[in-house]
PASEBA-1860 file (N, C-alpha, C; in nm, 3 decimals):
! residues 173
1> XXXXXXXX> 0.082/-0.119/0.000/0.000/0.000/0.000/0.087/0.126/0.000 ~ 0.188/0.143/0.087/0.294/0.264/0.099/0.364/0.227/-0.012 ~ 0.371/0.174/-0.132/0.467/0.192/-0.245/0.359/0.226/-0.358 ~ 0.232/0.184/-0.365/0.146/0.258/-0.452/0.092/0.429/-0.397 ~ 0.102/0.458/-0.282/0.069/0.607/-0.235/0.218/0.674/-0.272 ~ 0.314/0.603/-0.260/0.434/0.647/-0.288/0.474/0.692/-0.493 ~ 0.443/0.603/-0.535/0.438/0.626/-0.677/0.322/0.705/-0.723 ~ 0.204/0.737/-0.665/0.084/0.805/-0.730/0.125/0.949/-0.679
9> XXXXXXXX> 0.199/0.992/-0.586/0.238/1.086/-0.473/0.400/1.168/-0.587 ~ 0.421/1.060/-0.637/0.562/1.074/-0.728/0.473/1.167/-0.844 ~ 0.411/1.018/-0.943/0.394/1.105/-1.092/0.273/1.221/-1.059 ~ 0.203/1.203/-0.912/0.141/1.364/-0.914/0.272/1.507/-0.917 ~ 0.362/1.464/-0.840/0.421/1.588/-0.830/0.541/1.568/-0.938 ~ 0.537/1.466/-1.021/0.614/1.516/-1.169/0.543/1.596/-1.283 ~ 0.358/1.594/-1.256/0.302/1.627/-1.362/0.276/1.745/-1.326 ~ 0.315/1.788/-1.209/0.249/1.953/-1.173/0.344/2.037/-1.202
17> XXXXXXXX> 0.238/2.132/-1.289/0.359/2.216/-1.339/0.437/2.314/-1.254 ~ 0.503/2.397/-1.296/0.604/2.483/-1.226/0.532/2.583/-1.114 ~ 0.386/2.621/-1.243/0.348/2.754/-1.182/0.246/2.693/-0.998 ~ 0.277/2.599/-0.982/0.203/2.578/-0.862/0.280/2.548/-0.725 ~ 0.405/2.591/-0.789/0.522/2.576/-0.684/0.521/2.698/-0.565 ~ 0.559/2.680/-0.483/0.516/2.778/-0.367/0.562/2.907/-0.380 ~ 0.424/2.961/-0.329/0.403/3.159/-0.388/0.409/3.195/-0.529 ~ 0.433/3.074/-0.575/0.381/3.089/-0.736/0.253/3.113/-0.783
25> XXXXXXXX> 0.166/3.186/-0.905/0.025/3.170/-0.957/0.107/3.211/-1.107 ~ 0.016/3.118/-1.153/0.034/3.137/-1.310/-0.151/3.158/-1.355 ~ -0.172/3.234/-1.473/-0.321/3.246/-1.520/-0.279/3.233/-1.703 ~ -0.377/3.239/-1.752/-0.389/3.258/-1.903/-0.550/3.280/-1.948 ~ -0.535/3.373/-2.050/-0.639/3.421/-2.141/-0.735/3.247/-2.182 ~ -0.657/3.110/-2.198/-0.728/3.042/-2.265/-0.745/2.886/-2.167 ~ -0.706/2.938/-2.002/-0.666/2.787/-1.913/-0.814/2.730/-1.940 ~ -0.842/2.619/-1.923/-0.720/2.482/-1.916/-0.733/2.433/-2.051
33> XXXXXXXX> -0.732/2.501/-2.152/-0.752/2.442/-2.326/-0.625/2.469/-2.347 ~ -0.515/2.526/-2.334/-0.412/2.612/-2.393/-0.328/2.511/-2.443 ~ -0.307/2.325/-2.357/-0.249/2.262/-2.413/-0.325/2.181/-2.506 ~ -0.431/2.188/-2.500/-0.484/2.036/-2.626/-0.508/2.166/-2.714 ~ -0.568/2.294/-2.720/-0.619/2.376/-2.847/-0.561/2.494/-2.790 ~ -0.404/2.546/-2.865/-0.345/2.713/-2.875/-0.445/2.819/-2.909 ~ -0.451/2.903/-2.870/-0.531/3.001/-2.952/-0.468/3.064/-3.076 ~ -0.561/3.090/-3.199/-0.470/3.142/-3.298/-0.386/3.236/-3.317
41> XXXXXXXX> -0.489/3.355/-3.231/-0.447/3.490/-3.233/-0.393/3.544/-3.117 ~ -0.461/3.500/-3.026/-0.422/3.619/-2.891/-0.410/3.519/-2.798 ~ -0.297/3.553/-2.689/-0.292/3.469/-2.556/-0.228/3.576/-2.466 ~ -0.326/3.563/-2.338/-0.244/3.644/-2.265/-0.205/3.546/-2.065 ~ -0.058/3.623/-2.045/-0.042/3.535/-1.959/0.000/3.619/-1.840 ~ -0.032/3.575/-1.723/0.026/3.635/-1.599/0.042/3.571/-1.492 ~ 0.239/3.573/-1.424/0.280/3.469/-1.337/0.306/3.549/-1.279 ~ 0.297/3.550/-1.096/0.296/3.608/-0.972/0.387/3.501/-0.909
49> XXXXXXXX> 0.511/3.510/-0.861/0.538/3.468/-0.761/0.702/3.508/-0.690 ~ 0.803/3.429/-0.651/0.875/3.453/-0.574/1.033/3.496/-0.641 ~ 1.102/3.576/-0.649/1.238/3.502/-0.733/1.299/3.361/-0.588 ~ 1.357/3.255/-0.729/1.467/3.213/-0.661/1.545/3.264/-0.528 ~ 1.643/3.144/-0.513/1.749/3.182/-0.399/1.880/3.251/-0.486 ~ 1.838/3.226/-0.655/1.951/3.277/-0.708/1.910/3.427/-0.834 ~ 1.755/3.471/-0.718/1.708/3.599/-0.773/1.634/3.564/-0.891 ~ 1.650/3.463/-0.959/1.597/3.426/-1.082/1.441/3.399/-1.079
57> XXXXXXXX> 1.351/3.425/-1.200/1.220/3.355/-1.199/1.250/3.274/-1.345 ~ 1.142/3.138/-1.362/1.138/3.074/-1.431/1.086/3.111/-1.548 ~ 1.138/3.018/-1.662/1.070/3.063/-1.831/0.917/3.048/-1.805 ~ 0.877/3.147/-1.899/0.716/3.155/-1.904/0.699/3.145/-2.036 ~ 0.629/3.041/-2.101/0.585/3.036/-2.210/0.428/3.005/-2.214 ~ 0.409/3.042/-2.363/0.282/3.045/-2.447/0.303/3.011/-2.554 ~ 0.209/2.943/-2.617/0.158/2.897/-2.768/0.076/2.900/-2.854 ~ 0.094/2.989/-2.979/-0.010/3.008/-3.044/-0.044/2.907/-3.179
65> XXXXXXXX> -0.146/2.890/-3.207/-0.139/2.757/-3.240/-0.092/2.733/-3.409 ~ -0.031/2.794/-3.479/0.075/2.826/-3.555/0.071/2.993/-3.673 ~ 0.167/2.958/-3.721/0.269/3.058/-3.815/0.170/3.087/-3.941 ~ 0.150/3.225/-3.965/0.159/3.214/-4.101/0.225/3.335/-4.210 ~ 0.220/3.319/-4.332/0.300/3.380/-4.380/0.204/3.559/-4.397 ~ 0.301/3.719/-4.427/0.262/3.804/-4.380/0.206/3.818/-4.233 ~ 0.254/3.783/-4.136/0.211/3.787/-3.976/0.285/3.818/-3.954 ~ 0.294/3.929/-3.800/0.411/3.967/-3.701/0.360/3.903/-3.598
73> XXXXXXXX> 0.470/3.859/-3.495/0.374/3.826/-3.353/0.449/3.956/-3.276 ~ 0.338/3.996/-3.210/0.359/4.109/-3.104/0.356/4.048/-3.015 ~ 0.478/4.070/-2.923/0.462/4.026/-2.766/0.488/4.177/-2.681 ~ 0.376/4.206/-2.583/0.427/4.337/-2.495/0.422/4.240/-2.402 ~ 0.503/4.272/-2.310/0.596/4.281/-2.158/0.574/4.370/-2.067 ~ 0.552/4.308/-1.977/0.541/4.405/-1.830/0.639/4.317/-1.737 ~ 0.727/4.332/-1.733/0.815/4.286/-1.592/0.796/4.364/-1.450 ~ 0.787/4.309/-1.340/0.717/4.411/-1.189/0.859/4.333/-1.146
81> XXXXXXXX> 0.917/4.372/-1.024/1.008/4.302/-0.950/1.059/4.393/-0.812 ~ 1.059/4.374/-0.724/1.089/4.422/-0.571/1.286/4.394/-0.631 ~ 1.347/4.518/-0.644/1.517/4.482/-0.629/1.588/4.515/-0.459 ~ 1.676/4.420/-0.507/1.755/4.503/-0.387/1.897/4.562/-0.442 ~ 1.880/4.550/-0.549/2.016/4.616/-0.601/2.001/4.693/-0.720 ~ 2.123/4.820/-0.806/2.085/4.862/-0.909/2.128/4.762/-1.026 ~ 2.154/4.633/-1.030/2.211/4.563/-1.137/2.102/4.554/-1.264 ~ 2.153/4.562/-1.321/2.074/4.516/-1.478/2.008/4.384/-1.469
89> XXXXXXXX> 1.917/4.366/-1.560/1.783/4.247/-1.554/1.800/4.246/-1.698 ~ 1.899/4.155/-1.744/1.817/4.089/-1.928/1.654/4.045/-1.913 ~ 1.613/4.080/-1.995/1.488/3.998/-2.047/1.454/3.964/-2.145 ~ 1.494/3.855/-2.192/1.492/3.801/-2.319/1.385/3.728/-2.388 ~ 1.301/3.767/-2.514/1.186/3.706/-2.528/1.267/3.598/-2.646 ~ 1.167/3.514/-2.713/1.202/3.451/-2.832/1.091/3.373/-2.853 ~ 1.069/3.368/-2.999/0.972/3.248/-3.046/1.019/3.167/-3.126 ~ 0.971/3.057/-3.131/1.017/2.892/-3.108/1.166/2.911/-3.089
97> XXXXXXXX> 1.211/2.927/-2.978/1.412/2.942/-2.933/1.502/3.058/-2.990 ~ 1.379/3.105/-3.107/1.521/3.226/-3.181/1.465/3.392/-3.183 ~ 1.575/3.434/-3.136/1.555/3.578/-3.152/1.478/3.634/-3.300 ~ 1.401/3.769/-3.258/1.391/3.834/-3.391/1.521/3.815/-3.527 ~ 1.426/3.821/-3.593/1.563/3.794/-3.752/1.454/3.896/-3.860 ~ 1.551/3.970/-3.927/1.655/3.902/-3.985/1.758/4.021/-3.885 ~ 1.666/4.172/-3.821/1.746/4.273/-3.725/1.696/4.221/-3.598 ~ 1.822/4.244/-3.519/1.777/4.176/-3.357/1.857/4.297/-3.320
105> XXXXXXXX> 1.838/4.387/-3.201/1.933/4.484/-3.095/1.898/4.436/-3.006 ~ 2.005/4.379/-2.907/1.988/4.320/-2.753/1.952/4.475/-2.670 ~ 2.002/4.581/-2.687/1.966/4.693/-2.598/1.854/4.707/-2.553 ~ 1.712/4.682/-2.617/1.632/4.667/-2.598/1.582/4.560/-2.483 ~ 1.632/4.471/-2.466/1.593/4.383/-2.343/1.619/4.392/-2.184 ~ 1.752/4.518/-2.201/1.826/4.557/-2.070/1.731/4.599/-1.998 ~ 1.720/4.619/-1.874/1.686/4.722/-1.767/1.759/4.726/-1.676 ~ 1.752/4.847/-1.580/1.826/4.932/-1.458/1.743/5.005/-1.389
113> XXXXXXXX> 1.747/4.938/-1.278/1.713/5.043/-1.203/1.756/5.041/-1.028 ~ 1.717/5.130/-0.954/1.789/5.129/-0.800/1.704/5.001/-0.748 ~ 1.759/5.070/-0.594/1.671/4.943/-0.473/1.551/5.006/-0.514 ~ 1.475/4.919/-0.459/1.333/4.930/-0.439/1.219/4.851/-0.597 ~ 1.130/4.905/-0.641/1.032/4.837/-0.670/1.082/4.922/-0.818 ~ 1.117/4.750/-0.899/1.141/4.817/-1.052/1.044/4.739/-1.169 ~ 0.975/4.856/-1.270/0.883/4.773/-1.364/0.919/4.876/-1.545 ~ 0.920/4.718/-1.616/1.002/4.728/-1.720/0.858/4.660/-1.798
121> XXXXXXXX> 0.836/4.762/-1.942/0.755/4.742/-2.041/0.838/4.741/-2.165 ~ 0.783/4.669/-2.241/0.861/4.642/-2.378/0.778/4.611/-2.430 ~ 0.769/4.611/-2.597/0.732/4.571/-2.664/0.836/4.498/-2.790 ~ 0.802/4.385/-2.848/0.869/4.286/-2.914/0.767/4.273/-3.045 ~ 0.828/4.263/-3.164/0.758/4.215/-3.276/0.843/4.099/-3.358 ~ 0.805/4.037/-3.404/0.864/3.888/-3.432/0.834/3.940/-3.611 ~ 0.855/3.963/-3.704/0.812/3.937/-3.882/0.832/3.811/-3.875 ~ 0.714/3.745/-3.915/0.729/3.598/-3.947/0.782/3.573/-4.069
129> XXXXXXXX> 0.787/3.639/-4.186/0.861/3.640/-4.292/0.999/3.657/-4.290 ~ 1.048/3.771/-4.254/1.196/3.738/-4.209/1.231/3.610/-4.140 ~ 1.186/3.579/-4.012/1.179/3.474/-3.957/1.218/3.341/-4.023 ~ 1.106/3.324/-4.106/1.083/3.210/-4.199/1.227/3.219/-4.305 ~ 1.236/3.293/-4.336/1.365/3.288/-4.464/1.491/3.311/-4.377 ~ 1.529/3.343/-4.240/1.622/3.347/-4.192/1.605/3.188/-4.122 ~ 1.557/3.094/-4.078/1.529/2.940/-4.006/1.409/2.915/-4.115 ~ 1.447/2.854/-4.195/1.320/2.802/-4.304/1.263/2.680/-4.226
137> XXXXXXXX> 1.164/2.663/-4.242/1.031/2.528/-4.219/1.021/2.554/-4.055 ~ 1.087/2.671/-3.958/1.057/2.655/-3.854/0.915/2.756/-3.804 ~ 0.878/2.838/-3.891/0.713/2.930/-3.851/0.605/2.891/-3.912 ~ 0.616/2.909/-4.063/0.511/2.890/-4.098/0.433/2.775/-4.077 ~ 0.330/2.733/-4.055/0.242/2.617/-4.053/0.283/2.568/-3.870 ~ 0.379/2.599/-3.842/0.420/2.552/-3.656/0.368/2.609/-3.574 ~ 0.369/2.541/-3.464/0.270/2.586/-3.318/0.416/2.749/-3.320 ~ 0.362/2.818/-3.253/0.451/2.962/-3.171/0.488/2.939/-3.064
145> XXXXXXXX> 0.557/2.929/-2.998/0.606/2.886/-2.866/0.716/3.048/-2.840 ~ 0.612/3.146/-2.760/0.687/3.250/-2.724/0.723/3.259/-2.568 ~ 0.873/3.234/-2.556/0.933/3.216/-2.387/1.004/3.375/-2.311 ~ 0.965/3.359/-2.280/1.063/3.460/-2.148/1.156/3.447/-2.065 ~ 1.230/3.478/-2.090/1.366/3.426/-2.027/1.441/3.527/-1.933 ~ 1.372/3.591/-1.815/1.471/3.650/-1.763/1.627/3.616/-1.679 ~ 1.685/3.666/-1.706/1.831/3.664/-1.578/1.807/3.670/-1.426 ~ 1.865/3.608/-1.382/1.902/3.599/-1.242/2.037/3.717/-1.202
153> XXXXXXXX> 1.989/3.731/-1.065/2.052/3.854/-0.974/2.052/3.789/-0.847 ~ 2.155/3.747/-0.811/2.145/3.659/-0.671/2.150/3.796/-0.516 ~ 2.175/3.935/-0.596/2.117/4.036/-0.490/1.967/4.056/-0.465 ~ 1.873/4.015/-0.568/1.747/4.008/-0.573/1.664/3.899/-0.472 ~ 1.718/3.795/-0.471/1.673/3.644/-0.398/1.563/3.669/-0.303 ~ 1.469/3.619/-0.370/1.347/3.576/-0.258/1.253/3.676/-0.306 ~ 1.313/3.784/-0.381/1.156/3.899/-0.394/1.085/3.839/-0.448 ~ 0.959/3.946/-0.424/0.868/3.923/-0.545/0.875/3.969/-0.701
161> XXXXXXXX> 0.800/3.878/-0.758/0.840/3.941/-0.908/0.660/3.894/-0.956 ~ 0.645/3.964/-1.038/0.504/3.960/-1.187/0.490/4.000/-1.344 ~ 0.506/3.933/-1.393/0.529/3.903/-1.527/0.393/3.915/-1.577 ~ 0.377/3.972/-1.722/0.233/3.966/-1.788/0.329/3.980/-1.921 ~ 0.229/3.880/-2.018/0.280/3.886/-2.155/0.170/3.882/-2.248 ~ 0.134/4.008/-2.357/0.028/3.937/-2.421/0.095/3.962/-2.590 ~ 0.003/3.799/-2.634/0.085/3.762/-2.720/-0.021/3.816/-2.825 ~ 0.023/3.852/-2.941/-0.078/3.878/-3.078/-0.051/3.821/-3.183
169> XXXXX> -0.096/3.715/-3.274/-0.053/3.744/-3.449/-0.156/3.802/-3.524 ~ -0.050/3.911/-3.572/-0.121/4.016/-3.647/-0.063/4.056/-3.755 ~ -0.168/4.060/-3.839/-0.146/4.080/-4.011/-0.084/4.166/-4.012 ~ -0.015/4.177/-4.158/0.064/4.278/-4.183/-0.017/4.338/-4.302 ~ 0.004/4.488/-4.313/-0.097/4.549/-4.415/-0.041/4.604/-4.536
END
């Protein structure tokens, strides 16, 4: 009996995802469909919870349920975060693993700011056409898988942090 409560006790807490980890909340524009049916156009997402012991919060992704040709995907960004230091915060977006193409400027992802309570907006546009002819067969017709990737600040550790991302594909005119 204690080796079947033991294994059901296991693959429950292998299948739970990240966002239910303590002081964590994750939401979305489309729960609980988002994995069997992406939305085409719009997804929006928002994770509340702790940084790491090494200041860090985890990738946040979304999926739209694919590529097509003339589309941009817009992703805006809201990063919230309690600092305790003035160090810089990369925030790096990407869809399916690769930066904007065929022009990418990292400057755009930096932020700075002092102690206390720092919030960083961005906006990101993906050309799926560039895209497509810079990584061929990887947009068009494919699911979107847009991640967030911020950096870790081990002066930060333990704050709070809140993330919102909303995702768009939108025609080009």
């Amino acid at each position: 009996m204690r080796i079947v409560i033991g294994l059901a006790l296991g693959v429950l807490l292998l299948g739970t995802p990240s966002a239910w980890a303590i002081n964590e909340t994750s939401e979305s524009s489309c729960d609980p469909d988002c994995a069997i049916k992406p939305p085409k156009e719009n997804l929006f997402i928002r994770v509340t919870g702790d940084l790491d012991a090494n200041g860090g919060s985890p990738q946040i992704a979304g999926t739209l349920a694919k590529g097509k040709k003339k589309r941009v995907v817009r992703v805006d960004l809201t990063y919230e975060w309690f600092s305790l230091s003035n160090q810089f915060r990369s925030l790096v977006v990407k869809v399916n693993g690769k930066f904007p193409a065929p022009n990418f400027i990292i400057l755009n992802h930096l932020s700075s700011c002092g102690s206390g309570s720092c919030v960083v907006h961005a906006v990101y546009w993906f050309d799926l056409d560039g895209m497509e002819s810079t990584y061929p067969t990887q947009f068009y017709g494919q699911p979107l898988i847009v991640t967030l990737e911020p950096s870790a600040k081990a002066a930060d550790a333990n704050s709070i942090y809140n993330a919102t991302l909303a995702i768009q594909l939108v025609k080009k005119k």
